[in-house]
LOVEX-163072 format. One record per residue (C-alpha): residue in one letter; x, y, z negated. Coordinates in steps of 0.1 Angstrom, whole numbers, plus 5000, padded with zeros to 4 digits. Layout:
REM LOVEX-163072
AXYZ
...
REM end
This chain:
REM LOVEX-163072
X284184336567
X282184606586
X284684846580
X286984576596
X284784586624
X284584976626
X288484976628
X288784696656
X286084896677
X287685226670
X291285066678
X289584906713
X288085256719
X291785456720
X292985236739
X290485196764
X289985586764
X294185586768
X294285376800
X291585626816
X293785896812
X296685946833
X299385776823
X302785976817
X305386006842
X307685736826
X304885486825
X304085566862
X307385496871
X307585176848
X304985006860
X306185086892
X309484956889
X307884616870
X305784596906
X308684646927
X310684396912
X307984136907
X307784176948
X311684136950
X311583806930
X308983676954
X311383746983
X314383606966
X312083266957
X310583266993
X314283317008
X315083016984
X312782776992
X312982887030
X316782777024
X315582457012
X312982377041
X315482417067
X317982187044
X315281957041
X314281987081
X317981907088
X318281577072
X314881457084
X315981517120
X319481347109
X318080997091
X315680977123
X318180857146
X319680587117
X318180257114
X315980227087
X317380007066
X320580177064
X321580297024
X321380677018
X322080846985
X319481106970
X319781356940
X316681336919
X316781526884
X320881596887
X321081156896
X322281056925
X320080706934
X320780426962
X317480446987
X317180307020
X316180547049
X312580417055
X312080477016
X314280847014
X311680977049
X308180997036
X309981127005
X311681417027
X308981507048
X306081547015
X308581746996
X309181967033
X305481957036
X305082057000
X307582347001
X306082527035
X302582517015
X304182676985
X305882997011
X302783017025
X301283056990
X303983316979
X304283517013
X300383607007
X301083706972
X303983896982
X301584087010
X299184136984
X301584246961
X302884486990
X298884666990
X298984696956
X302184886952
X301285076988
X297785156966
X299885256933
X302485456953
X299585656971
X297385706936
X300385816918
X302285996948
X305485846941
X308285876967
X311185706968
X314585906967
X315485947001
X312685907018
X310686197032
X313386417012
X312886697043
X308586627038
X308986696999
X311186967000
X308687147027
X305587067007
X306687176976
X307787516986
X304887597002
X302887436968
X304887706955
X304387986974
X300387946973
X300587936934
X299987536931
X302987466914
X301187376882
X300587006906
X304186966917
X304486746884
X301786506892
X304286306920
X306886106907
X310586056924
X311485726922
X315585616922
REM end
């Protein structure tokens, strides 16, 4: 058992000794890809559901103007039900209500998530290709012509 114990604490000592060294190039630009496309889903579910506030916003401000007990038809779970208006309404305007509260909740994620890739870009000096190409291609040479070329691999060039 204690020799158990030595080989956990050894294995937990790698690989907390592994994550303070710098990581290689690949995982740099891994992790950094995984970041950049956690943020994109947060866009594409904020664009979604911003889609389906203003759908929602729409048919509030329709069933306003129709008397309330009028018959309306509502999908709920993939079944379309018989409602009147005065029940379908308060119905509407929670799930509208609900849905803004859930953007705000992802658009300060998605800022946060934006600082944190800003933070990673600038620890790891990652550019993007295209961007600052006539920057890079300056620094570089004159890296190179003052005899720090041995650094020009710690930036990463992102696709």
């Amino acid at each position: 058992m204690a020799s158990n114990g030595n080989n956990m604490a050894s294995k937990a000592g790698s690989s907390g000794g592994g994550k303070q060294s710098n990581p290689s190039a690949e995982q740099v630009v891994a992790t950094f890809q995984r970041m950049r496309q956690e943020q994109r889903n947060m866009a594409s579910k904020a664009a979604e559901l911003e889609m389906e506030s203003n759908e929602h916003s729409l048919v509030i401000d329709t069933l306003k103007d129709v008397d309330p007990s009028r018959k309306c038809f509502r999908l709920v779970g993939g079944v379309l039900v018989e409602r009147t208006v005065k029940e379908v309404l308060p119905a509407l305007q929670t799930n509208k209500d609900q849905i803004s509260k859930i953007l705000e909740s992802i658009s300060t994620k998605m800022q946060e998530k934006g600082r944190e890739l800003t933070e990673y870009r600038e620890r790891y000096n990652i550019r993007l290709v295209g961007e600052g190409e006539a920057q890079g291609q300056s620094t570089e040479s004159s890296k190179d012509s003052e005899g720090g070329g041995s650094k020009s691999g710690a930036g990463v060039l992102v696709s």
